[in-house]
C-alpha positions as CSV (number, residue, x, y, z in Angstrom):
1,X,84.5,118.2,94.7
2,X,83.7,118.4,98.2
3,X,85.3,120.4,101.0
4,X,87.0,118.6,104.0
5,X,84.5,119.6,106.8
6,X,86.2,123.2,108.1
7,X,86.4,121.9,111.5
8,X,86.6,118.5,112.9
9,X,86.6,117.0,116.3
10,X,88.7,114.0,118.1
11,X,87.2,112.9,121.3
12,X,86.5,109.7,123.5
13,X,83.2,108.0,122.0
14,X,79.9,107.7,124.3
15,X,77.1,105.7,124.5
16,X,74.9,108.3,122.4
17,X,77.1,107.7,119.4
18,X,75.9,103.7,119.1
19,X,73.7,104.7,116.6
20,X,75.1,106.8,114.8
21,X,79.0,104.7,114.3
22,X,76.2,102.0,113.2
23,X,74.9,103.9,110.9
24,X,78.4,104.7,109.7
25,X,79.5,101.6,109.6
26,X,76.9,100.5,107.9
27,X,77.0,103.3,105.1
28,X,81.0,102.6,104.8
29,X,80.0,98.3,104.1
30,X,77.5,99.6,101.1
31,X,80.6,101.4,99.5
32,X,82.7,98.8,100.1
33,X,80.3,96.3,98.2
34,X,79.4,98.5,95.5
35,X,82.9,98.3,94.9
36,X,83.4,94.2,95.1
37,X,85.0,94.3,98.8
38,X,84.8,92.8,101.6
39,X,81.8,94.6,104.4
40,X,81.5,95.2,107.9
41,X,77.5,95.1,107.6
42,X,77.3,91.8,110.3
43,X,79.7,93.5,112.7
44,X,78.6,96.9,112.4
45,X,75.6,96.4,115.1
46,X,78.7,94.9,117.8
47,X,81.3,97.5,116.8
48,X,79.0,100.5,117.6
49,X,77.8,99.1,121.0
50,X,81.4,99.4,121.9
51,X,81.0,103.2,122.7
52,X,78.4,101.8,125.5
53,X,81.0,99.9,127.2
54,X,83.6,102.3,129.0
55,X,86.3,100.1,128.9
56,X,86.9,100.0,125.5
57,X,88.8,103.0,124.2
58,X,86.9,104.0,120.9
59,X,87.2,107.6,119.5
60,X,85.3,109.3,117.0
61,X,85.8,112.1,115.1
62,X,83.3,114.5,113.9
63,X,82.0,117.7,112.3
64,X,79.2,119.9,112.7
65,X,78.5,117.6,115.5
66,X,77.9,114.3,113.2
67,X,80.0,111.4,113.5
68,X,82.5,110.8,110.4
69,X,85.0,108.5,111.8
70,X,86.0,106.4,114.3
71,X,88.5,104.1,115.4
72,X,89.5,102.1,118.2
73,X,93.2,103.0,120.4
74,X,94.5,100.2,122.4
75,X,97.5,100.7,124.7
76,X,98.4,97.4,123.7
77,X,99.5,95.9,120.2
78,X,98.4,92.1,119.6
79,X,101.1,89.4,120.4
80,X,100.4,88.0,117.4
81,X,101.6,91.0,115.2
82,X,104.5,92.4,117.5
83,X,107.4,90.7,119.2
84,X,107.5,91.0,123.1
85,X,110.2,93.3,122.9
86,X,107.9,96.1,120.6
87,X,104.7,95.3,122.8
88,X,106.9,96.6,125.6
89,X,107.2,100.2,124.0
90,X,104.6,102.7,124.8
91,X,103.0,102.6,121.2
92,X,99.1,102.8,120.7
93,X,97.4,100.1,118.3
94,X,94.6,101.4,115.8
95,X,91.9,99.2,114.9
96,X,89.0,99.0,113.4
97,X,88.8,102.2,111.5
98,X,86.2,103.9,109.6
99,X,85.3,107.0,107.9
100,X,82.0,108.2,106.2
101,X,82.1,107.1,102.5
102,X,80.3,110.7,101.9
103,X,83.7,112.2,102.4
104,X,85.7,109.6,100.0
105,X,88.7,111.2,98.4
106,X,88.4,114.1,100.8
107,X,91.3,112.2,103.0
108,X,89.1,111.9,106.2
109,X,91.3,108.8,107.2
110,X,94.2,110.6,106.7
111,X,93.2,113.6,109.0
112,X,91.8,110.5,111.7
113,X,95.5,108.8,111.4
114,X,96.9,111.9,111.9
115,X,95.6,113.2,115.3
116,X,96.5,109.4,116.3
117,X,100.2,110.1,115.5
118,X,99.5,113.8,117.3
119,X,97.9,112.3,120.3
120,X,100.6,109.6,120.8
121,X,103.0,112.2,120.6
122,X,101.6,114.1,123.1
123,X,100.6,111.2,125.4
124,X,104.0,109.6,125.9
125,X,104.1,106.6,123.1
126,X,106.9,106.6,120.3
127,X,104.9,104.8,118.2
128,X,101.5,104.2,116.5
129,X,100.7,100.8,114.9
130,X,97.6,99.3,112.9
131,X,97.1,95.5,111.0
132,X,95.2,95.4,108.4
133,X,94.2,92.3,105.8
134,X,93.7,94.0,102.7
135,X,96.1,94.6,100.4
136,X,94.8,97.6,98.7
137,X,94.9,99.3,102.5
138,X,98.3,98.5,102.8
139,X,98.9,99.9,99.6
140,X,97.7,102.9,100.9
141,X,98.9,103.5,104.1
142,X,102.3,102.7,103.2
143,X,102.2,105.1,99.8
144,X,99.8,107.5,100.7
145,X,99.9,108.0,104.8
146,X,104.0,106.9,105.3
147,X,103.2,104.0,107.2
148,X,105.9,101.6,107.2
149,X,105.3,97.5,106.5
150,X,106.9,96.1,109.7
151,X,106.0,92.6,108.8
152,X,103.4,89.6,107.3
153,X,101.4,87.1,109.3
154,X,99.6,84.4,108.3
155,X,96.4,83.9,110.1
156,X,93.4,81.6,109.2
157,X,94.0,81.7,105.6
158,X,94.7,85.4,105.3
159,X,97.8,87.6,105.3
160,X,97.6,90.1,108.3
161,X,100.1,93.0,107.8
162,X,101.4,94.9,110.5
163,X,102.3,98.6,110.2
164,X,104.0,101.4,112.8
165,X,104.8,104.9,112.0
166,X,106.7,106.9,114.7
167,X,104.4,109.1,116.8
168,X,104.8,112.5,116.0
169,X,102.9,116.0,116.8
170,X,101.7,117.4,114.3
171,X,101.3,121.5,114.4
172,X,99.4,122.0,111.5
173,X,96.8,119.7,112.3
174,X,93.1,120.2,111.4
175,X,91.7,118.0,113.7
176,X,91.0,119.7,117.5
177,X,90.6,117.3,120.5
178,X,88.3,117.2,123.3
179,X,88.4,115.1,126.4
């Protein structure tokens, strides 16, 4: 079995890293296929110009200065999963997150998720939130990550599920950050 990288790296995403998050995403939507689920492969190209455009907030995480992760943080959470009154709480949305399928079962989301909850600590939100529409994801960040169902949409024909887990630092954290 592979060993989580030994050190991995949080920091804001830059126009270098177009490439390669397109080439992760890319490599993530041939697992997901192989595997009879739903890809990313006629997004990925749009997705991974988003670290040319400084005012959207994507992150990535690597190791041994290669790109693993990524994921977006938005200060605000959609309207059309949260109520006004939770959109007014200094929470950070996750979206669109993905790791590097070479690091499957290795928990690479898991370490991503939790710098979020860490920096959201540390940057003055109580919570963290994320959607998702697959049910197997949900599945697993409620049973394996702690996340917490918070409620169902229904939007064009699928069921959007809205998550939050409280922010929370996190001392024995593996991921460093750099600004």
């Amino acid at each position: 079995m592979l060993q989580r990288p030994p050190t991995m790296t949080m920091r804001p995403a830059t126009p270098d890293d177009e490439k390669p998050i397109a080439e992760l995403i890319h490599a993530r939507s041939d697992w997901l296929q192989a595997r009879g689920l739903a890809d990313w492969h006629a997004a990925a190209d749009e997705l991974a110009a988003q670290a040319t455009d400084p005012d959207i907030p994507l992150w990535v995480l690597t190791a041994a200065g290669e790109v693993i992760g990524c994921t977006t943080l938005y200060e605000e959470s959609p309207a059309s999963l949260w109520t006004a009154q939770e959109r007014a709480e200094p929470a950070i949305f996750m979206a669109t997150t993905v790791t590097d399928p070479a690091y499957a079962g290795q928990r690479i989301g898991c370490h991503l998720a939790w710098w979020v909850l860490d920096h959201a600590a540390r940057t003055g939100h109580t919570a963290v939130r994320r959607g998702t529409i697959e049910p197997g994801l949900v599945r697993y960040y409620r049973d394996v990550q702690g996340w917490t169902v918070v409620r169902e949409i229904n939007r064009d024909g699928a069921t959007v599920t809205g998550l939050s887990r409280p922010a929370t630092q996190m001392p024995d954290l593996t991921v460093t950050s750099t600004y």
